[in-house]
C-alpha positions in Angstrom: 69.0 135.4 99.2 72.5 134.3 98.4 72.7 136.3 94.6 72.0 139.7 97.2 74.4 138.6 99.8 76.9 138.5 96.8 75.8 141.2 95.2 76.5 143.2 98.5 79.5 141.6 99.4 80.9 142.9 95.7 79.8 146.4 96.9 82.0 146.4 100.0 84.7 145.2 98.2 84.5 147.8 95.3 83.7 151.1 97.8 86.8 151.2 99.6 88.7 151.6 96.1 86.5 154.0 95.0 87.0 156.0 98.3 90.4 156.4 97.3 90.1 157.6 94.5 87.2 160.3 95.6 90.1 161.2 98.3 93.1 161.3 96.0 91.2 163.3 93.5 89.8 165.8 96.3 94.3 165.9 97.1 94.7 166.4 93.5 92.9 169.7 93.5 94.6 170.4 96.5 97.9 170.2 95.6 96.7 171.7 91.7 96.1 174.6 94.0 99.0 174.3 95.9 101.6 174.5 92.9 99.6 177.6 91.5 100.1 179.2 94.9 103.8 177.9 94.7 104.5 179.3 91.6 103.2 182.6 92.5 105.4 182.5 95.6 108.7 182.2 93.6 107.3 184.6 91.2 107.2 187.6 93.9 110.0 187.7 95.7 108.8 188.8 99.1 110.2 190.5 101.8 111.7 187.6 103.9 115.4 187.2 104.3 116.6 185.2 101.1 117.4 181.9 103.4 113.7 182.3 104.7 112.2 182.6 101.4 114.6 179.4 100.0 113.3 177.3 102.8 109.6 178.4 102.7 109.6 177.3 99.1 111.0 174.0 99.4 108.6 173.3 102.2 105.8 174.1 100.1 107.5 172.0 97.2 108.4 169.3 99.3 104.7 169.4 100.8 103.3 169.2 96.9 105.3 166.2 96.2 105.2 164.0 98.8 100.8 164.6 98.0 101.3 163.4 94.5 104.0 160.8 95.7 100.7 160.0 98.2 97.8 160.1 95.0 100.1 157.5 93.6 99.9 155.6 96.5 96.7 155.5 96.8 95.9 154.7 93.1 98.5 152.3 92.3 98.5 150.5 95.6 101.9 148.6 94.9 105.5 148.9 97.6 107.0 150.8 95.6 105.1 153.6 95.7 104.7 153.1 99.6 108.5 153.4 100.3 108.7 156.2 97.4 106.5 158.3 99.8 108.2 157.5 102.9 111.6 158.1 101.1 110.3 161.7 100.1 109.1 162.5 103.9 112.4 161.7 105.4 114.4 163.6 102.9 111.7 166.6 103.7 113.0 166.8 107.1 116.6 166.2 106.1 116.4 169.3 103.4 114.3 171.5 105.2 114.4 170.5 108.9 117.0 172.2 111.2 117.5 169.4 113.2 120.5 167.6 115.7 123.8 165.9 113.8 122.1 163.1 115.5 118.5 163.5 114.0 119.7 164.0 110.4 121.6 160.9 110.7 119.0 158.5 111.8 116.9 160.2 108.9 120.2 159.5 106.4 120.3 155.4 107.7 116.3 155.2 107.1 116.5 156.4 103.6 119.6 153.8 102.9 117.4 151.3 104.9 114.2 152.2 102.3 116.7 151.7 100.0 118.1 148.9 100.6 115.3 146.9 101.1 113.7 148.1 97.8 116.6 147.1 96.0 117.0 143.6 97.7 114.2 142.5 99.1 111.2 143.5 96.7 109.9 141.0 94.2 108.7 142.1 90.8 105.2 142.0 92.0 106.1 144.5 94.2 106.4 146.8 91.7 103.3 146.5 89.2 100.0 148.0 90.1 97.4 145.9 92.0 93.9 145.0 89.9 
């Protein structure tokens, strides 16, 4: 009775990883996709007004990177990669937001914050990739 209470126990502890990685690979297609569609973009130049069409494609960009900043997350499972994503999300709304002085400058002091704090407060373990 105890060697199947282990052997499930070990299955609840290895289906949550592999979750993730069904997840981050069903993303990766996703955001495969999403950089085809990208490129294709910038490749035809469309009728919006050039500011329009700047902005449309760093939102798309943006979008793409902060999913693979997100994969990485959910692969490597280490802080680094967690404040990496949240660093890229702010800066998103910074770039391509049109947002109050005010806004954009709590944005700015949460990205020196992330900073900060991965420079000073982080260990080494922090950044290696969990077994």
């Amino acid at each position: 009775m105890n060697k199947k209470k282990d052997a499930f126990h070990s299955f609840v502890l290895k289906m949550p990883r592999f979750l993730e990685k069904v997840v981050a690979a069903i993303l990766l297609v996703g955001v495969i996709y999403s950089c085809v569609q990208l490129g294709l973009h910038v490749l035809s130049f469309s009728d919006l007004a050039f500011n329009e069409y700047v902005e449309d494609i760093l939102l798309t960009g943006f979008n793409a990177i902060i999913v693979i900043e997100f994969i990485r997350m959910l692969i490597k499972h280490s802080m680094n990669t967690i404040v990496e994503v949240l660093i890229f999300a702010i800066a998103r709304g910074l770039v391509v937001g049109h947002e109050k002085p005010l806004e954009e400058l709590i944005r700015i002091a949460c990205i020196a914050t992330l900073l900060v704090c991965r420079k000073y407060l982080f260990h080494d373990f922090d950044f290696q990739e969990e077994e």
